[in-house]
C-alpha positions in Angstrom: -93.3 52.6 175.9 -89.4 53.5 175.9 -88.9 54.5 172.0 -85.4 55.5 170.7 -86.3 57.8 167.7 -83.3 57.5 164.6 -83.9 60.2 162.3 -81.4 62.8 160.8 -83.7 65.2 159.4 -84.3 67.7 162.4 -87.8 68.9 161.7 -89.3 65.4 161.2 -87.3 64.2 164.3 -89.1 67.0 166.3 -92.4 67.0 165.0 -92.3 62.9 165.3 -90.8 63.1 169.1 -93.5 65.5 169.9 -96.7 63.4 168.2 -95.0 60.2 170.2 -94.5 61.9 173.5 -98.6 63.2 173.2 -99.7 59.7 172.8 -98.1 58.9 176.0 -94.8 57.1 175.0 -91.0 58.2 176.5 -88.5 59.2 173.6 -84.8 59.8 173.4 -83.9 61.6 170.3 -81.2 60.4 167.9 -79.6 62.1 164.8 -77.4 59.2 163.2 -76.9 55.3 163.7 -73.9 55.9 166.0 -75.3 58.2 168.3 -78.2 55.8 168.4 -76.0 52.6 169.4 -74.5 54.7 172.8 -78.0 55.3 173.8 -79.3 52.1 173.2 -76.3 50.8 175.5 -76.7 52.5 178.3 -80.9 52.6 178.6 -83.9 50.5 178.2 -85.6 50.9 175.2 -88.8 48.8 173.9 -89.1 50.4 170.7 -86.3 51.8 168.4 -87.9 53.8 165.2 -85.3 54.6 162.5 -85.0 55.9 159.1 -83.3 54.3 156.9 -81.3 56.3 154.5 -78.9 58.2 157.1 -75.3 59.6 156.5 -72.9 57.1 158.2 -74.3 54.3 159.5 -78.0 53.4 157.7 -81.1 52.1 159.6 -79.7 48.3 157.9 -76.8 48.4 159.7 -78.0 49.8 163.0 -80.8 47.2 163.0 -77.6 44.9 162.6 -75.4 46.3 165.2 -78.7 46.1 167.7 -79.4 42.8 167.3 -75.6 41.5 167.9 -75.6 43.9 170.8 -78.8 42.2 172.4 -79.7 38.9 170.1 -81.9 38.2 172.9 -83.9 41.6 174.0 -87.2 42.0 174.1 -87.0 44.8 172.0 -88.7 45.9 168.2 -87.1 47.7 164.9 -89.2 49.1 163.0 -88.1 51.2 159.4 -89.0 54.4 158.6 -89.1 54.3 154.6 -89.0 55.9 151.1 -91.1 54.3 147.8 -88.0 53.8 146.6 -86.7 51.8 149.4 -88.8 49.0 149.8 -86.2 46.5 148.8 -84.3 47.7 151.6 -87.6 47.7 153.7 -87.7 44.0 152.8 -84.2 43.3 153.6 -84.8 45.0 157.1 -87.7 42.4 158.0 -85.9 39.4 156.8 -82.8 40.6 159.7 -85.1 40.8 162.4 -87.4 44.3 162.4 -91.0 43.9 163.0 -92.3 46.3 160.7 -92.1 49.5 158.4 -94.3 52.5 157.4 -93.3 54.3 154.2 -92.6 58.8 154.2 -94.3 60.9 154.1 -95.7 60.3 158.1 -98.7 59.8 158.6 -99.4 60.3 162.0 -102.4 57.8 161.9 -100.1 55.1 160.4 -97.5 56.2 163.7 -99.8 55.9 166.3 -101.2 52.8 164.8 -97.5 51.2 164.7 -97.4 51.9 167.8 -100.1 50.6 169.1 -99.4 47.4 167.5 -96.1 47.3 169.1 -97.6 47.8 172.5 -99.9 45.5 171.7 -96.9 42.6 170.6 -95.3 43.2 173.9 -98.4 42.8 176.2 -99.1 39.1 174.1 -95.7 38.3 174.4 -95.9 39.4 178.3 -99.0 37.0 178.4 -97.0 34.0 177.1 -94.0 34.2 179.0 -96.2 34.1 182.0 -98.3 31.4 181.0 -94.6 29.2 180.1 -93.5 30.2 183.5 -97.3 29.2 184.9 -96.9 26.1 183.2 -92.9 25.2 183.9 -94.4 26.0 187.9 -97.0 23.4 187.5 -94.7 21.1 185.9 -92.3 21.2 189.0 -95.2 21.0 191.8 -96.5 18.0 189.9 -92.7 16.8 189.1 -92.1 17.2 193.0 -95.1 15.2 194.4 -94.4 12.3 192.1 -90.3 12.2 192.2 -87.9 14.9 192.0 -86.0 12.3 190.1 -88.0 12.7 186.8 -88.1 16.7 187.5 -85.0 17.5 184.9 -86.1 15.0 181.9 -89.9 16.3 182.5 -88.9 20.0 182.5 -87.3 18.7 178.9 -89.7 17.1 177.3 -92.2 20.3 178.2 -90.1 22.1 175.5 -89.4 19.5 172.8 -90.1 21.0 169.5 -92.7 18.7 167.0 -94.0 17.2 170.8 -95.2 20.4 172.8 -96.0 21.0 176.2 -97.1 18.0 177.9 -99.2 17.7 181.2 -97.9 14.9 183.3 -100.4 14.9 186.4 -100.3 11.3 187.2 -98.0 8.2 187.8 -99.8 6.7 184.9 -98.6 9.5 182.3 -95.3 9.7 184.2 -94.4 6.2 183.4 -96.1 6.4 180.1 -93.6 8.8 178.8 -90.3 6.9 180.6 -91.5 4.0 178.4 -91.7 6.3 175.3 -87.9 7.1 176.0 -86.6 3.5 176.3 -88.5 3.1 173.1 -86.7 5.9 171.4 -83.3 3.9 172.1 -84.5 0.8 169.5 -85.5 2.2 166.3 -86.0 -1.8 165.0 -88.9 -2.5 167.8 -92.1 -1.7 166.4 -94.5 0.0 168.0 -98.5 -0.4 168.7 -100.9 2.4 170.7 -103.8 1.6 171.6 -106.6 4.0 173.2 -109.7 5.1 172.3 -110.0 8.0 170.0 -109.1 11.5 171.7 -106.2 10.1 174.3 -103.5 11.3 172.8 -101.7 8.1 170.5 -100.1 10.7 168.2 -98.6 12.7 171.3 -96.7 9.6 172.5 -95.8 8.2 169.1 -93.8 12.0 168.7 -92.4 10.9 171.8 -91.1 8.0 171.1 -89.7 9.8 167.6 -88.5 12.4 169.0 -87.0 11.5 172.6 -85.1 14.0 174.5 -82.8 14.8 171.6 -85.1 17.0 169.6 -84.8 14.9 166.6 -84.8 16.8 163.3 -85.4 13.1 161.4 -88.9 12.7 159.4 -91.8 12.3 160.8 -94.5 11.1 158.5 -98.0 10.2 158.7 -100.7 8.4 157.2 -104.0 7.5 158.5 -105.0 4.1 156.7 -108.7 5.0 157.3 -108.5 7.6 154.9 -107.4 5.9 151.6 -108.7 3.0 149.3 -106.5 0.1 149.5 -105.2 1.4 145.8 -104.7 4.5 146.9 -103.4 3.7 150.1 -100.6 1.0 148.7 -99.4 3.9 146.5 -99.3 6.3 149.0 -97.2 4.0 151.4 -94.8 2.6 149.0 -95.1 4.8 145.6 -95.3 3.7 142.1 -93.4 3.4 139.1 -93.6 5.1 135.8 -97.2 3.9 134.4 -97.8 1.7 137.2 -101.4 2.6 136.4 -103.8 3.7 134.1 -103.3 8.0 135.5 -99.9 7.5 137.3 -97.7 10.6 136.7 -94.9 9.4 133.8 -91.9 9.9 136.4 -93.8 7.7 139.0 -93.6 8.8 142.8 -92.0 8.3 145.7 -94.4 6.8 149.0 -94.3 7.5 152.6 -91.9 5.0 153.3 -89.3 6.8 151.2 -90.2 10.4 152.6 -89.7 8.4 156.2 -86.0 6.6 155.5 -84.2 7.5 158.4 -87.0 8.8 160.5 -91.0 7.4 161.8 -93.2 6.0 160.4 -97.0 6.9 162.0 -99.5 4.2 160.9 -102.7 6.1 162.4 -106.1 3.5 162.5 -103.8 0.4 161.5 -107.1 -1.5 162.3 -108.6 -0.5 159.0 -105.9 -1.8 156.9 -106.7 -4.4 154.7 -105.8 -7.9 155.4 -104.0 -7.7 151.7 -101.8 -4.9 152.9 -101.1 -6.0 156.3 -99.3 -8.8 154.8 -96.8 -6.1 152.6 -96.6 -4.1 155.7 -95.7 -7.3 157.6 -92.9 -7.9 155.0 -91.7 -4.0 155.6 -91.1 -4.7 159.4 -89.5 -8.0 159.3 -87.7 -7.6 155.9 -86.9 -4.3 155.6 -87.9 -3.9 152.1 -90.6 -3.5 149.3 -91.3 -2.7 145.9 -92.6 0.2 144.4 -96.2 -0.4 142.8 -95.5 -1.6 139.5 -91.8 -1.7 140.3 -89.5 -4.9 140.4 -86.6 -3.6 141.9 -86.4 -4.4 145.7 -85.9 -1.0 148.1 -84.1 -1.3 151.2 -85.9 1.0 153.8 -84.5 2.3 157.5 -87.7 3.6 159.4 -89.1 3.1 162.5 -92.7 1.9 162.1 -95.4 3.3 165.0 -99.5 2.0 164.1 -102.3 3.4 166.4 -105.5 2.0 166.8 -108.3 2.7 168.7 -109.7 -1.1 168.2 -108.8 -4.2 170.4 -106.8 -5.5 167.9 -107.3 -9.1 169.5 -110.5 -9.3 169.4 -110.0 -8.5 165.3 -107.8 -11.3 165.2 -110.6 -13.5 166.6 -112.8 -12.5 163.9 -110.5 -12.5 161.2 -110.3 -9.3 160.3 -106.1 -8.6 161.7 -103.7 -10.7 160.7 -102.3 -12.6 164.4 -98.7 -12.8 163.1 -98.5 -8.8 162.1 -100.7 -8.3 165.7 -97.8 -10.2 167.2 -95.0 -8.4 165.6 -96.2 -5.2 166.7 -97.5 -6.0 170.1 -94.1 -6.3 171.5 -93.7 -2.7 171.5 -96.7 -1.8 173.0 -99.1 1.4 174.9 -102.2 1.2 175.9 -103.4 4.5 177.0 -106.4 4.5 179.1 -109.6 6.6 178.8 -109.7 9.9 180.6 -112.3 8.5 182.9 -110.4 6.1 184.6 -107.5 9.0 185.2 -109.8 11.2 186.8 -107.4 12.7 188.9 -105.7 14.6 185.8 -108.6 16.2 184.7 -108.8 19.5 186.6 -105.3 19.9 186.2 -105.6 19.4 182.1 -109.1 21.7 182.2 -106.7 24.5 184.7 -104.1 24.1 181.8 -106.2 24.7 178.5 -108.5 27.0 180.3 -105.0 29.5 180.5 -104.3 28.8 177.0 -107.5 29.8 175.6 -108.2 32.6 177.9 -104.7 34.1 176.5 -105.4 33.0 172.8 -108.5 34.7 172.9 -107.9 37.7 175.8 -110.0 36.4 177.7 -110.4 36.7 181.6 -110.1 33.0 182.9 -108.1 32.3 185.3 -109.6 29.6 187.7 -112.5 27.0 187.6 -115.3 27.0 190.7 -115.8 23.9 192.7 -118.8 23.4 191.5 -117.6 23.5 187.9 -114.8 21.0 188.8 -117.3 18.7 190.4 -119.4 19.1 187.3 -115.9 18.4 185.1 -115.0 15.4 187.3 -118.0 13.3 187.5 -118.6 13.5 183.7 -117.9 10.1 181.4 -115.6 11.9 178.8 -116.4 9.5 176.2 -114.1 11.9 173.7 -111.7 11.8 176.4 -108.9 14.3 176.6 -110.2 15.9 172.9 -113.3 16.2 174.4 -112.2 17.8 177.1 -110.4 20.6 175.2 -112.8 21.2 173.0 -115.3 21.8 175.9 -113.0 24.3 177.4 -112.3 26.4 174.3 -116.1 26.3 173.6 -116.6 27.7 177.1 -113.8 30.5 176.7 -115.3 31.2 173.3 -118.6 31.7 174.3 -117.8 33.4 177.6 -116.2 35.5 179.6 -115.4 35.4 183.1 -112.9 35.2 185.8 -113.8 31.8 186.5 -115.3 29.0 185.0 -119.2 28.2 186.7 -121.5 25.8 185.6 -123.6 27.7 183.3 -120.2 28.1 180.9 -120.1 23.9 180.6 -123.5 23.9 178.3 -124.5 20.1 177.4 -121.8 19.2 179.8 -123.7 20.4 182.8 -127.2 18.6 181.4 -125.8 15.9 181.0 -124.5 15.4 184.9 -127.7 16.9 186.4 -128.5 13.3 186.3 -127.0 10.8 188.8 -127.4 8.2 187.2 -125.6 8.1 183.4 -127.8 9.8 180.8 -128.5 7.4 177.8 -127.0 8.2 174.3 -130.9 8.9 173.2 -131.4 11.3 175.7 -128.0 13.5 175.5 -128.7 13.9 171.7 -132.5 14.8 172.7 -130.9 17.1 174.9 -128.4 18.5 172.6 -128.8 23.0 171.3 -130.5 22.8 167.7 -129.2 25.8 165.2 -131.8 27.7 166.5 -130.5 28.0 170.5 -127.6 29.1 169.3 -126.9 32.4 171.4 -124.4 34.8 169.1 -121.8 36.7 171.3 -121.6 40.2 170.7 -118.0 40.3 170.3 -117.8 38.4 166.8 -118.2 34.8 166.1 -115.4 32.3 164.1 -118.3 30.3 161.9 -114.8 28.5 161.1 -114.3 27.5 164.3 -118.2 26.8 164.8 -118.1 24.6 162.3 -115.1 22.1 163.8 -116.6 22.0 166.8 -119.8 20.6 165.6 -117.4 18.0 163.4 -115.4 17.0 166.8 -118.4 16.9 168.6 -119.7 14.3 165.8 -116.9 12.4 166.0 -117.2 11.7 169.4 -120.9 11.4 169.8 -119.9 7.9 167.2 -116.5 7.1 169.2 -114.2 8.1 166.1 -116.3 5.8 163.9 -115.7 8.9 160.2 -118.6 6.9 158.3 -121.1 7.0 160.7 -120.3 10.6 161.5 -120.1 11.4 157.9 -123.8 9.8 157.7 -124.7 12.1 160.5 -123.6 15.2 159.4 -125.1 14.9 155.9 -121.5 15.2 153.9 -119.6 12.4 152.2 -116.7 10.5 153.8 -114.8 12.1 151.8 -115.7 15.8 153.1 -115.3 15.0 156.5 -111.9 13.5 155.9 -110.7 17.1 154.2 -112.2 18.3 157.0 -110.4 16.5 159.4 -107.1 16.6 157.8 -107.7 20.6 157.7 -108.7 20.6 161.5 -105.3 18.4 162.1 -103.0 21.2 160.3 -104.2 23.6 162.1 -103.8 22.0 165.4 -100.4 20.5 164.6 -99.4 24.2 163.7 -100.5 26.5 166.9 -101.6 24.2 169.8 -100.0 22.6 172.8 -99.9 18.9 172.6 -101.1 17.2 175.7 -101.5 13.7 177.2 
């Protein structure tokens, strides 16, 4: 790396220079801040390492001058320290450095900031390739189906609470120009219907969030999750002593934490047909009451329900209500099952095959044809999350320049077949605890563990009390665990259609 080294005490300036230049780095010395600034003008520097306690201008204010200079550069700070200058340590992290390491030097401490530093840029490196990769997918697919869409698409790739979105079909294409006319009428309910794993939440942050990036609520609740009780007091709060353990303040709902923003029924099919009725009321009306409460609340939210039922056919038995199935089936999606899009499934496998290989430094890069044959002609009955969750099993358990058969485990059993394998037979077929084959280059039991869960879920098409059942947990377990697994996606994976 290029490091500019800040120090005003001569014989530490040397004998650091000297240690950095041995482990392979290029250093320009610097005695104060000001000196400092004119190099870091006029050269290119990665890494700038400086004290901070300096006559003239401190390592505080030269991290402050740098990062007006370049707000933008690809470039770390990191603080050279005293004990008594944490605080000041502290404040230099909160403006922008990337780290500190406290005198006296340890020159096992230096070369291991350093290495982290390296090892920052070469991740960073990774993703901007991987955006670029992905913004030069977007336009060769944006080009074959329209260069008209090719500026809104190239948006909504970068929308913030939405995520990068692969549109490889005219299906998905005209799936998300309906999510945008939605936007525009926040008073139109909306219903998505799909089957579990085809992405209902992704469109119904598109149809929250639009092209304009919206910084209004979005709130959840999945109505599969909750007792009635429970769940009528988490959608509309309670009063003070509403009931027998209700907090003495009361509590606001969903509803409230939405005003102004979405509201994301998820599973609206398990609803009760008591609440449906109060939920009906919310939509037409615009109103409710609190549990226990008496005093009508006007609310402003823009209701979204997702189910992965035919919500007709639970009107025919009873079990919907026909006039809230109405209401909400005017704004409507249906997305369809993986399997009848097959032409987007090597370009979504392509696309989370590159995010795992760089999550995990791995070598992936491409799939074989026979892999893609293998990828193509399987049912996907967990759809697009099954698909994802095969790839980053294959990347976690591998490692290869491309993806071959032998990575796609059950997968590849299960289409040696030409006709379709039964149920019976793909669980017959399935590893027990005992095939499991541990990598030698450590294993996430974490990660283990939500695979199996995912895999469960889809094995009962999304049905969380006969997976519980199967697993051997209560409902309530898997639903921790599932709301756990859903953080952690929602906080550091792409979103996809």
């Amino acid at each position: 790396m290029n490091i500019l080294l800040v120090e005003d005490d001569n014989d530490s300036l040397s004998c650091m220079s000297e240690f950095l230049r041995e482990l392979g780095h290029f250093v320009v010395e610097c005695e104060n801040g000001e000196e400092a600034l004119g190099c870091f003008s006029s050269g290119s520097f990665e890494l700038v390492l400086t004290d901070i306690r300096m006559p003239g201008m401190t390592g505080i204010d030269l991290l402050k001058n740098l990062k007006t200079l370049n707000p933008d550069g690809d470039f770390d700070v990191v603080i050279i320290t005293g004990h008594g200058d944490l605080e000041s340590a502290i404040e230099a992290i909160r403006l922008g450095a990337s780290d500190y390491f406290l005198k006296p030097i340890n020159v096992e401490a230096l070369a291991a900031m350093t290495e982290r530093a390296a090892a920052k840029r070469v991740r960073r490196g990774k993703d901007r390739m991987l955006r670029e990769q992905n913004a030069q997918d977007l336009k060769e697919t944006a080009d074959e189906i329209g260069c008209s869409f090719i500026s809104s698409e190239r948006y909504i790739a970068s929308i913030e609470g939405v995520g990068e979105i692969g549109i490889f079909s005219d299906t998905i294409k005209e799936l998300i120009q309906t999510s945008l006319r939605f936007h525009e009428d926040r008073d139109m309910p909306v219903l998505i219907q799909g089957e579990t794993g085809t992405g209902k939440e992704v469109v119904a942050r598109l149809v929250h969030h639009g092209l304009s990036d919206s910084k209004a609520p979005f709130v959840d609740i999945n109505c599969a999750a909750l007792t009635p009780s429970l769940f009528e007091s988490e959608l509309f709060g309670y009063e003070a002593g509403a009931y027998t353990g209700a907090t003495t303040k009361g509590s606001k709902g969903k509803l409230d934490l939405a005003s102004q923003g979405t509201l994301f029924l998820d599973e609206i099919g398990e609803l009760s047909i008591d609440l449906q009725a109060k939920l009906l009321r919310v939509i037409q009306e615009k109103e409710y009451y609190r549990v226990g409460g008496l005093k009508k609340i006007k609310t402003d939210v823009r209701i979204i329900c997702a189910t992965n039922r035919d919500l007709k056919q639970s009107v025919e038995r009873g079990l919907f209500r026909s006039d809230l199935f109405y209401r909400l089936n005017v704004g409507r999606f249906y997305l369809p099952p993986l399997r009848e899009r097959r032409e987007e499934i090597i370009p979504l496998a392509r696309m989370f095959l590159r995010e795992f290989a760089l999550k995990r430094g791995k070598k992936f890069s491409g799939i074989s044809d026979e892999a893609s044959r293998i990828l193509t002609s399987h049912h996907w009955t967990g759809n697009i999350r099954e698909l994802r969750n095969t790839l980053e099993w294959a990347v976690f358990t591998y490692d290869n320049s491309e993806l071959k058969p032998e990575h796609l485990g059950v997968i590849t059993k299960s289409n040696s077949q030409e006709v379709p394998v039964s149920e019976d037979h793909r669980q017959s077929q399935a590893a027990g605890p005992s095939d499991l084959a541990l990598p030698f280059n450590g294993f996430s039991l974490q990660e283990y563990v939500d695979n199996i869960v995912s895999r469960a879920l889809e094995l009962h098409n999304g049905n969380k009390a006969q997976t519980a059942r199967y697993l051997g947990i209560s409902r309530r377990s898997l639903y921790c665990r599932l709301e756990k697994m859903g953080q952690n996606q929602r906080l550091d994976e792409e979103v996809y259609l």
